[in-house]
C-alpha positions in Angstrom: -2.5 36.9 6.6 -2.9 33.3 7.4 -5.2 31.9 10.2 -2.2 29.1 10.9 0.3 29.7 13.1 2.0 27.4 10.3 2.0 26.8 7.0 -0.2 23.7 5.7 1.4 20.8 4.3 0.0 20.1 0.5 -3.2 18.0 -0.3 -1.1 14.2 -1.5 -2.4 13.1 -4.5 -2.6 9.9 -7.2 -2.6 10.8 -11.0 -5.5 8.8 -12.7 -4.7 7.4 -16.2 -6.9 9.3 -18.5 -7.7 12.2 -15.9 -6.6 15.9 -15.6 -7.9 16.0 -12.4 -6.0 13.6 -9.5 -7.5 12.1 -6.9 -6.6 13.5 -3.6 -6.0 10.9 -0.5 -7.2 11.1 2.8 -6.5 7.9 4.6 -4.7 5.0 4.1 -5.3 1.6 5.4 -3.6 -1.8 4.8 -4.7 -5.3 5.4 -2.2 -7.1 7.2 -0.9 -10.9 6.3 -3.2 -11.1 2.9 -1.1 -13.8 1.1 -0.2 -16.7 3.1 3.2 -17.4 1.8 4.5 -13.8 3.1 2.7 -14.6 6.4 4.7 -18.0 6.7 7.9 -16.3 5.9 7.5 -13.8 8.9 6.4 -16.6 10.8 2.8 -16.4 11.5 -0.6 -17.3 9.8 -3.3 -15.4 8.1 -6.4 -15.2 9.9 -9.2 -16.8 8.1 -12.2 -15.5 9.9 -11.8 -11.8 9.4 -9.1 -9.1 7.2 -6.9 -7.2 9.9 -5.9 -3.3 9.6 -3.0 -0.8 10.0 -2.9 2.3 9.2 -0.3 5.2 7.2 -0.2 8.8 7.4 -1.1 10.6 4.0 1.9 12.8 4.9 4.4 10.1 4.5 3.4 9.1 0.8 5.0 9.7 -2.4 4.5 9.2 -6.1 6.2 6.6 -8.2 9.9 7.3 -9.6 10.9 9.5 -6.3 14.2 9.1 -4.8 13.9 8.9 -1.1 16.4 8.6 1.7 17.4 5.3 3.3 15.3 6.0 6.6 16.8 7.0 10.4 16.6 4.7 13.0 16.9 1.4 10.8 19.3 -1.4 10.1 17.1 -3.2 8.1 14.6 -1.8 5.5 12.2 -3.0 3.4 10.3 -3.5 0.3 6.6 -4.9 0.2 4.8 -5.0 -3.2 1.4 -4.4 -3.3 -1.9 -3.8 -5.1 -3.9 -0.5 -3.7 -7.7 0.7 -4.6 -9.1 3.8 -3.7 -12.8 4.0 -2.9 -15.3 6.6 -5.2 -17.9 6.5 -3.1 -19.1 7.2 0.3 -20.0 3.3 1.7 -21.1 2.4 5.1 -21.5 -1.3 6.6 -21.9 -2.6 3.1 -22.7 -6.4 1.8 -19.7 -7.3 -0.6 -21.5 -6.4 -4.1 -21.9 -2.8 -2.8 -18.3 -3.2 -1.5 -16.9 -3.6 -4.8 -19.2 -1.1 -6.9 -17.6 1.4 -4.9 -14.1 0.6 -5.6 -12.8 3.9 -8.2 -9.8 2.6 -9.4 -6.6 0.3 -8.6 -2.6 0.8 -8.8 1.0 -0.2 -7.6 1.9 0.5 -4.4 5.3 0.0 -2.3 4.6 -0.1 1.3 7.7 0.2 2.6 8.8 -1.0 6.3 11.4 -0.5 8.4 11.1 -4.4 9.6 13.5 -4.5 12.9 11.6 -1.9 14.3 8.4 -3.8 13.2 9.5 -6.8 14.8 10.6 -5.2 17.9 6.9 -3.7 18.4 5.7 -7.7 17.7 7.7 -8.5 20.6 7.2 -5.6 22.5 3.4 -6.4 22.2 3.7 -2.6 20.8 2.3 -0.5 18.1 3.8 -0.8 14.7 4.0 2.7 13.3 8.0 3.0 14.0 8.3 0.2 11.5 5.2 0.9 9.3 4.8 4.5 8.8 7.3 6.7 9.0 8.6 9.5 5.8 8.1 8.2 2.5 6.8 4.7 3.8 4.0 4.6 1.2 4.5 4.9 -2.7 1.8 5.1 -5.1 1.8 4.4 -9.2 -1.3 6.7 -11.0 -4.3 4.6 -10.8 -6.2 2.7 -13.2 -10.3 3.4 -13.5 -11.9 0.2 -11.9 -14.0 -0.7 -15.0 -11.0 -0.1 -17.3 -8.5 -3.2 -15.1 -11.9 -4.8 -14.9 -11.8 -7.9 -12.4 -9.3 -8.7 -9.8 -8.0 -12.1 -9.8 -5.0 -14.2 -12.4 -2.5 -10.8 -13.2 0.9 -11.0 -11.7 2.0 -8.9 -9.0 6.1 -8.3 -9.1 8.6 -6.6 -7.8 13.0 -6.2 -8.6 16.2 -4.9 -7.2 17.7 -3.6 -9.5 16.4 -5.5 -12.0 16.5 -9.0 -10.1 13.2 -10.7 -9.3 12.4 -10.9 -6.2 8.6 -10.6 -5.4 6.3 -13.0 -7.6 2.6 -14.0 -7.2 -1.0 -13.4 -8.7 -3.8 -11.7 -7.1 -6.0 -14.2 -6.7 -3.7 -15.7 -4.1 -4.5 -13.0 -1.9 -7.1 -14.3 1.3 -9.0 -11.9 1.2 -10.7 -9.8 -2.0 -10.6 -6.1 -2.6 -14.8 -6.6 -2.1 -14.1 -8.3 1.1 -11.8 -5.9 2.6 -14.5 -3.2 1.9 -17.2 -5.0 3.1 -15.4 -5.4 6.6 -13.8 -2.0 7.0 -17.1 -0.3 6.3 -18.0 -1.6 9.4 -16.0 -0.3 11.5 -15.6 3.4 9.2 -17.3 5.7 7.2 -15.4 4.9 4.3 -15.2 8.0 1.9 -13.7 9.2 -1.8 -9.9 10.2 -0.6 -9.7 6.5 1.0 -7.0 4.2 -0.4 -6.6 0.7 0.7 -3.4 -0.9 0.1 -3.9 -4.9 -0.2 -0.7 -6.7 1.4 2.2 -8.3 -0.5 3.3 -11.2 -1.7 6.3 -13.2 -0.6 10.3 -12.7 -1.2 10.1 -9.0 1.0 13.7 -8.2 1.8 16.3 -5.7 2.3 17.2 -2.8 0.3 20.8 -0.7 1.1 20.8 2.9 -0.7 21.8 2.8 -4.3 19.4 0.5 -5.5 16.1 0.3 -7.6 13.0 -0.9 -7.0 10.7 -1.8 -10.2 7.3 -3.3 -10.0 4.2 -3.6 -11.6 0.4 -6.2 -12.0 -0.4 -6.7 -15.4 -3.0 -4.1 -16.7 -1.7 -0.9 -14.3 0.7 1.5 -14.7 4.6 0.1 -13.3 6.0 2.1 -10.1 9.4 2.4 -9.1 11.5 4.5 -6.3 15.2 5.1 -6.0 16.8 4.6 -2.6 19.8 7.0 -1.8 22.1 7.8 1.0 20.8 9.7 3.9 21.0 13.7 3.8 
């Protein structure tokens, strides 16, 4: 007999390219406004003195090559390509060298937005979690060991619509470095294995209508995609 009075939902996890084992998440943070082209095209700047933070529930992610729904309570949803890390050990208001030694591996990620409800929380001086994390918001590729991608910087970051470019940039146009990011969020958490930090995308975000495809990928990690279809 069970000690819940309901069932538990399932542990999420990442495969890991060359592992049986997967690694299970936890917690999922993403820096906000990490390329400064995407920040101009939403209309705002990046801020230069310090990475800033949302957060998504683990119970709204999903694996590459899914089909999810086009979401409730939306007129206008949203792709955001991304590079994600996961952290392999436990680090704790770290300089940046520790920061990146504790980096475990790297992959695609989709954070996916439903962006009129994000904007109406930006005017509403509200919370974004009606636009930032709701079912299936999050989408993860299997992961790459850290040492096997070797150093972040000059590989491209895409993403297409059915098969039509529409995200394009390199990592090392992000403001703020995987290291960095670390560094700073150990400061404010215990960061732990089971943590993945997505990194922020590039610009060309847009809309998406069920029926379509998005394809992505950064050079050296495994591609991700995810199939939009019509509400249940």
């Amino acid at each position: 007999m069970s000690d819940h009075i309901f069932p538990l939902p399932d542990v999420f996890t990442i495969p890991v390219v060359g592992e049986r084992a997967t690694y299970p998440v936890r917690r999922i943070f993403c820096v906000g406004r990490n390329y400064v082209a995407h920040a101009a095209e939403m209309g705002s700047e990046v801020d230069r003195e310090a990475p800033w933070y949302f957060t998504k529930s683990v119970e709204n992610a999903v694996r590459s090559g899914s089909e999810v729904p086009y979401p409730p309570g939306t007129s206008n949803y949203h792709y955001e390509m991304e590079l994600a890390f996961s952290i392999g050990t436990p680090v704790f208001r770290v300089g940046v060298e520790a920061a990146q030694k504790a980096v475990y591996a790297y992959c695609c990620a989709l954070d996916m937005t439903r962006r009129d409800c994000q904007q109406d929380g930006k005017d509403r001086r509200r919370p974004w979690d009606l636009g930032k994390d709701f079912e299936n918001a999050s989408v993860f590729a299997p992961m790459t060991k850290a040492h096997e991608f070797g150093v972040v910087g000059v590989q491209r970051i895409f993403l297409e619509v059915d098969g039509v470019l529409r995200q394009e940039a390199l990592l090392s146009d992000m403001v703020w470095s995987c290291a960095e990011v670390v560094a700073h969020l150990s400061e404010y958490y215990h960061l732990q294995p089971g943590d993945v930090i997505m990194t922020g995308t590039p610009a060309g975000v847009g809309p998406l209508v069920a029926g379509q495809t998005i394809t992505g990928g950064i050079n050296g990690l495994e591609p991700i995609s995810l199939r939009i279809v019509s509400p249940a």
